[in-house]
C-alpha positions, 0 to 999 in steps of 0.5 A: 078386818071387821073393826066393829067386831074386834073393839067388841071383844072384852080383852080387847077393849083392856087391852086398849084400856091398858095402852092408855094407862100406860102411856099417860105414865109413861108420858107423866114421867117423862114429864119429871124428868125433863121438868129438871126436879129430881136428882141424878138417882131418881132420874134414873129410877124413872128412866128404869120405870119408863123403860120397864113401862115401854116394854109392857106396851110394846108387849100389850101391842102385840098381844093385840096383833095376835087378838085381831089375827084372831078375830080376822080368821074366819071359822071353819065349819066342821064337816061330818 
């Protein structure tokens, strides 16, 4: 796969963009949690919150799947 290509692609580059945002909230709430400051119920909430964020990532992965799928393929040329 040509890498240089592929980074260049505008959903790309947002996606990417996209996994680090949510990664540091996802790594910041962790960090809530485990820092023992918030109730029972809040803690709770975050953890919902976590989730809901480890599913979007686990999605935005495999929609980067499919873009370097994309990019890999080479074009056909249309004979006429």
């Amino acid at each position: 796969m040509n890498l240089k290509l592929f980074l260049k692609h505008r959903q790309v580059q947002s996606s990417l963009l996209s996994l680090l945002g949510q990664l540091i909230i996802m790594v910041l709430s962790a960090l809530v949690i485990v820092s023992g400051a918030v109730t029972g119920l809040r803690a709770i909430l975050i953890f919902i919150i976590i989730l809901g964020f480890a599913y979007i990532f686990a999605m935005t992965l495999l929609r980067l799947k499919t873009l370097a799928k994309v990019t890999d393929s080479p074009k056909e040329s249309r004979k006429a």
